[in-house]
GUROTI-216138 format. One record per residue (C-alpha): x, y, z; residue in one letter. Coordinates in nm, 4 decimals, padded with zeros to 6 digits. Layout:
N
      east     north        up  residuo
         X         Y         Z        A
...
This chain:
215
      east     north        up  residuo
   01.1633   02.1531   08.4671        X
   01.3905   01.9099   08.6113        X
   01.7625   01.9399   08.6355        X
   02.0768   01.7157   08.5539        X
   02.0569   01.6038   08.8604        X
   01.6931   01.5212   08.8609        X
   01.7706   01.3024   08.5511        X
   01.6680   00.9604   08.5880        X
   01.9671   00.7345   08.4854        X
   01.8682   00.4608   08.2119        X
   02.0967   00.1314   08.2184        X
   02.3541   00.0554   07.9835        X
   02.2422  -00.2094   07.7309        X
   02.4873  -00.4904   07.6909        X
   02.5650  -00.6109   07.3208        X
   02.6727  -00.9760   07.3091        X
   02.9291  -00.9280   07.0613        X
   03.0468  -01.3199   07.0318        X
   02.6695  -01.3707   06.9812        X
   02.6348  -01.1548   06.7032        X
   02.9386  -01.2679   06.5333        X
   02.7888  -01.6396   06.5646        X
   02.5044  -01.5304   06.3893        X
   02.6961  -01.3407   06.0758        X
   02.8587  -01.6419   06.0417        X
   02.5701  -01.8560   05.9959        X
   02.4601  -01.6456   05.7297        X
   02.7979  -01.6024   05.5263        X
   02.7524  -01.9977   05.5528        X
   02.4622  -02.0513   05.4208        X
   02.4942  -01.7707   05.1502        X
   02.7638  -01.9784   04.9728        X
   02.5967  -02.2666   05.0216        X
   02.3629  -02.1544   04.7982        X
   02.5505  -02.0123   04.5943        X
   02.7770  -02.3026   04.5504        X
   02.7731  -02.5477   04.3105        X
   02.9595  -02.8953   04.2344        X
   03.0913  -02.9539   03.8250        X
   02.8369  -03.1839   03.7922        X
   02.5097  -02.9257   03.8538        X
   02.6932  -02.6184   03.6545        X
   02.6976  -02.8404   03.3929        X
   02.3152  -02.9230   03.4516        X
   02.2597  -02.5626   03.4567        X
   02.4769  -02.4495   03.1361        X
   02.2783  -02.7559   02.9792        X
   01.9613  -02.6026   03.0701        X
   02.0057  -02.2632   02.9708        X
   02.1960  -02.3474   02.5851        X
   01.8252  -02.5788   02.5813        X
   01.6292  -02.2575   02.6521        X
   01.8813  -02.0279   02.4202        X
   01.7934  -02.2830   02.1307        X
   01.4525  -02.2746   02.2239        X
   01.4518  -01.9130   02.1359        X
   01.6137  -01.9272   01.8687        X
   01.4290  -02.1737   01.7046        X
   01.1126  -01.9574   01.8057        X
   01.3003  -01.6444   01.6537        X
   01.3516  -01.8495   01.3274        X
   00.9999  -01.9023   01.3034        X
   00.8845  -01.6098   01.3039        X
   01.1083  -01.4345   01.0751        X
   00.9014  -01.2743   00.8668        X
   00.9137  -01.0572   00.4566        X
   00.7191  -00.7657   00.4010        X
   00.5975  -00.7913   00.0055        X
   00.4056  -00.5845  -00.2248        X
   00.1219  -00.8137  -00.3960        X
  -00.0554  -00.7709  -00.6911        X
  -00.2484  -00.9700  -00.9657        X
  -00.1778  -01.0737  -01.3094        X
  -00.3919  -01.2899  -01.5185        X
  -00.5597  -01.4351  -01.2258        X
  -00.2319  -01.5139  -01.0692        X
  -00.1317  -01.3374  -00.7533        X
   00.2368  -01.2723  -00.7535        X
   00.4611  -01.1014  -00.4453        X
   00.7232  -00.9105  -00.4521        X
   00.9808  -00.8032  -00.1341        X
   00.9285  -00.4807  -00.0778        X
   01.3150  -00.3726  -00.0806        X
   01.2800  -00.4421  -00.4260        X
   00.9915  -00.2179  -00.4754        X
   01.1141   00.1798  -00.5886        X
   00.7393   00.2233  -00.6489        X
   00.4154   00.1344  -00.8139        X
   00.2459   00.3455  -01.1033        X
  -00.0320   00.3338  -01.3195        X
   00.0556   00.2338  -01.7014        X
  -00.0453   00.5097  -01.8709        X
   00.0831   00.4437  -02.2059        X
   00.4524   00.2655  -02.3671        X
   00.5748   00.2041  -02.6872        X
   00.6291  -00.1126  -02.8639        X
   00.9883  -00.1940  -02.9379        X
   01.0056  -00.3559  -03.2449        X
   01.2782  -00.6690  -03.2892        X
   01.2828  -00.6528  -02.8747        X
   01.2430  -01.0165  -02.6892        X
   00.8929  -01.1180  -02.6470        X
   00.8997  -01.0527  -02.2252        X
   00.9613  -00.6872  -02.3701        X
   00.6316  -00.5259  -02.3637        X
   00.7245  -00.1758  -02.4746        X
   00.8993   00.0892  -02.3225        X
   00.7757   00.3977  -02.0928        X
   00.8646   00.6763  -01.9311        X
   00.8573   00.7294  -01.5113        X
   00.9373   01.0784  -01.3970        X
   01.1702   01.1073  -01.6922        X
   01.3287   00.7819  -01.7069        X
   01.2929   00.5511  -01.9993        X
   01.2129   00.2028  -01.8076        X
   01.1612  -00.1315  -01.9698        X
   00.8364  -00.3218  -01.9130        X
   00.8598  -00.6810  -01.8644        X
   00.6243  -00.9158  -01.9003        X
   00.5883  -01.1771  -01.6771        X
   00.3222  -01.3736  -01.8371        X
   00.6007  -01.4782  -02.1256        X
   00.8526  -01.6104  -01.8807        X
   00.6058  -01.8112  -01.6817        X
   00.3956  -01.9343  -01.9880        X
   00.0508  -01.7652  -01.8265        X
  -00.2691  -01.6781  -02.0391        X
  -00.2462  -01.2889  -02.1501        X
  -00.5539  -01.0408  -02.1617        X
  -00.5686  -00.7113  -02.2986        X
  -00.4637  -00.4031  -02.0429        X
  -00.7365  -00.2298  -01.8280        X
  -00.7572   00.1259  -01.6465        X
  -00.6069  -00.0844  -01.3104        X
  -00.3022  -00.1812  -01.5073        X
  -00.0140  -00.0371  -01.2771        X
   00.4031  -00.1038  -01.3358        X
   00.5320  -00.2242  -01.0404        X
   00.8936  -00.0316  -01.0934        X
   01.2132  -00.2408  -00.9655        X
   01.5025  -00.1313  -00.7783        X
   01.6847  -00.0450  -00.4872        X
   01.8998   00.2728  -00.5470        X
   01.6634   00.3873  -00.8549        X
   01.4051   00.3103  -01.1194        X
   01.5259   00.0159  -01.3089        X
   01.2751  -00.1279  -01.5473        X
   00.9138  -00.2220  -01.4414        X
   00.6784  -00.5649  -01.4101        X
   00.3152  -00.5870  -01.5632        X
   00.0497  -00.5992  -01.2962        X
  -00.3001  -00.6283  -01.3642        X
  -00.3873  -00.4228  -01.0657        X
  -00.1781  -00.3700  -00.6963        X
  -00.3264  -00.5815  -00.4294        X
  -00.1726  -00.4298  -00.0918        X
   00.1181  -00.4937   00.1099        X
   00.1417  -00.7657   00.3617        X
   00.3635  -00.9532   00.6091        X
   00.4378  -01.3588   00.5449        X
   00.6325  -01.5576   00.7437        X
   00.9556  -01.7502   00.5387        X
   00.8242  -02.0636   00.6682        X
   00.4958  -02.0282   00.4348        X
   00.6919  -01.9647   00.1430        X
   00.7266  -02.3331  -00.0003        X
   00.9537  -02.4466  -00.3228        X
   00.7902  -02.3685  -00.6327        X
   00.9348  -02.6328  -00.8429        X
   00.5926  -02.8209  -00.9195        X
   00.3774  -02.4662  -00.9212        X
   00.6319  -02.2644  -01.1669        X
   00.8473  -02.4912  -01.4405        X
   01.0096  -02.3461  -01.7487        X
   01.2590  -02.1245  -01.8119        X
   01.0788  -01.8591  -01.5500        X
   01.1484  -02.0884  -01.3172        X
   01.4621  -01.9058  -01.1660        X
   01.2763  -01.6102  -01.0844        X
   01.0642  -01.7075  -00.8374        X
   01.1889  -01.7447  -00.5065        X
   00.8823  -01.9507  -00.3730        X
   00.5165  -02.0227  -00.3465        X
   00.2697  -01.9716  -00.0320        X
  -00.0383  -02.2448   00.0414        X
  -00.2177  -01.9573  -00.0611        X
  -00.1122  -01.9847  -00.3946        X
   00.0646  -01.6524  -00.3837        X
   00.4015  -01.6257  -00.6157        X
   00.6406  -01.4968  -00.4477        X
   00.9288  -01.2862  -00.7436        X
   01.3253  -01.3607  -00.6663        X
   01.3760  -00.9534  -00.6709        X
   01.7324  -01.0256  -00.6501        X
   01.7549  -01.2381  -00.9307        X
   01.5133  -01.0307  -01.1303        X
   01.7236  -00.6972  -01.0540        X
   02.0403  -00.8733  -01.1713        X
   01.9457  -01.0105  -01.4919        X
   02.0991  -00.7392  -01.7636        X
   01.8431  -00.8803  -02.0054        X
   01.5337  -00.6782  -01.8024        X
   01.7131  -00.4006  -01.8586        X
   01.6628  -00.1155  -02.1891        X
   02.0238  -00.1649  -02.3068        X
   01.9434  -00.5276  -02.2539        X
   01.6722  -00.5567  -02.4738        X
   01.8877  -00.5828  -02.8165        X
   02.0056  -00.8478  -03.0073        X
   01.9243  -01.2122  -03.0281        X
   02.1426  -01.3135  -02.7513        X
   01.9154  -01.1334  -02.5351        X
   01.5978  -01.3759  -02.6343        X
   01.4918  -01.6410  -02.3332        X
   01.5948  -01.9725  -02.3988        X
């Protein structure tokens, strides 16, 4: 084992401090170089960036998309939004309301609530058949059971984008006309559930009187 003494001595290494600082420098330079920019290119920049934010957005827009509930009715195929939708059941049975509008079919009862049934076939002037075993009410409403729509038989539930959902003045005229929000390539209606859910006419006290008759 050697000693201290034996050590061998190793030399001092030198650090070139104005050197080093030479070289920081040249860095720190061409960092905000970089980094820097004249009015003219930030505005080239903030123009290319609100390009690629509207880009987006238009993108976004396109694919904004409604999830409906379809079903069939006299060979039509009618939509609607499934917000609208408190459920679907099968029409067991209703009772005729005698004096009531004609887009009254009857009256039934849904877990204990007495629900209209409207008729959709009457508002947009569509050729009727008899009910079958697939007839189901498609019951409207968004904090409850308000009344409920004919259907023929529930299709499913599907996702359309609001740029297929074209104006359905020359598929839908009369005085239905108001209820329907729109019509796919398809040929798929698609039901206003707004509109529907705040017509007081759809609704049982609604159903009295001759005021209460489409026009």
């Amino acid at each position: 084992m050697k000693s201290s003494g034996d050590r061998e001595d190793r030399p001092d290494v030198e650090i070139d401090w104005s050197r080093l600082r030479a070289r920081l420098d040249r860095a720190m330079s061409a960092t905000e170089e970089t980094t820097r920019s004249t009015p003219e290119r930030a505005r080239q920049v903030m123009d290319e960036r609100a390009r690629v934010l509207a880009r987006a957005s238009e993108s976004e827009v396109s694919r904004e998309t409604v999830e409906v509930v379809t079903f069939s009715l006299a060979n039509e195929l009618y939509a609607l939004e499934t917000r609208y939708v408190w459920e679907v059941v099968r029409l067991k049975d209703f009772t005729p309301v005698p004096g009531a509008p004609a887009f009254i079919l009857g009256l039934t009862s849904v877990r204990g609530e007495i629900l209209a049934i409207i008729d959709l076939r009457t508002f947009l002037d569509v050729p009727k058949k008899g009910l079958s075993d697939l007839s189901r009410l498609v019951v409207l409403g968004e904090d409850g059971a308000e009344f409920g729509i004919l259907a023929d038989q529930l299709l499913e539930i599907v996702t359309i984008e609001t740029t297929q959902i074209l104006d359905p003045s020359r598929a839908v005229a009369g005085v239905g006309r108001k209820y329907v929000r729109g019509v796919t390539r398809n040929a798929l209606i698609l039901l206003d559930g707004e509109v529907l859910l705040t017509d007081r006419r759809l609704y049982v006290g609604g159903t009295q009187g001759s005021e209460d008759v489409i026009r």
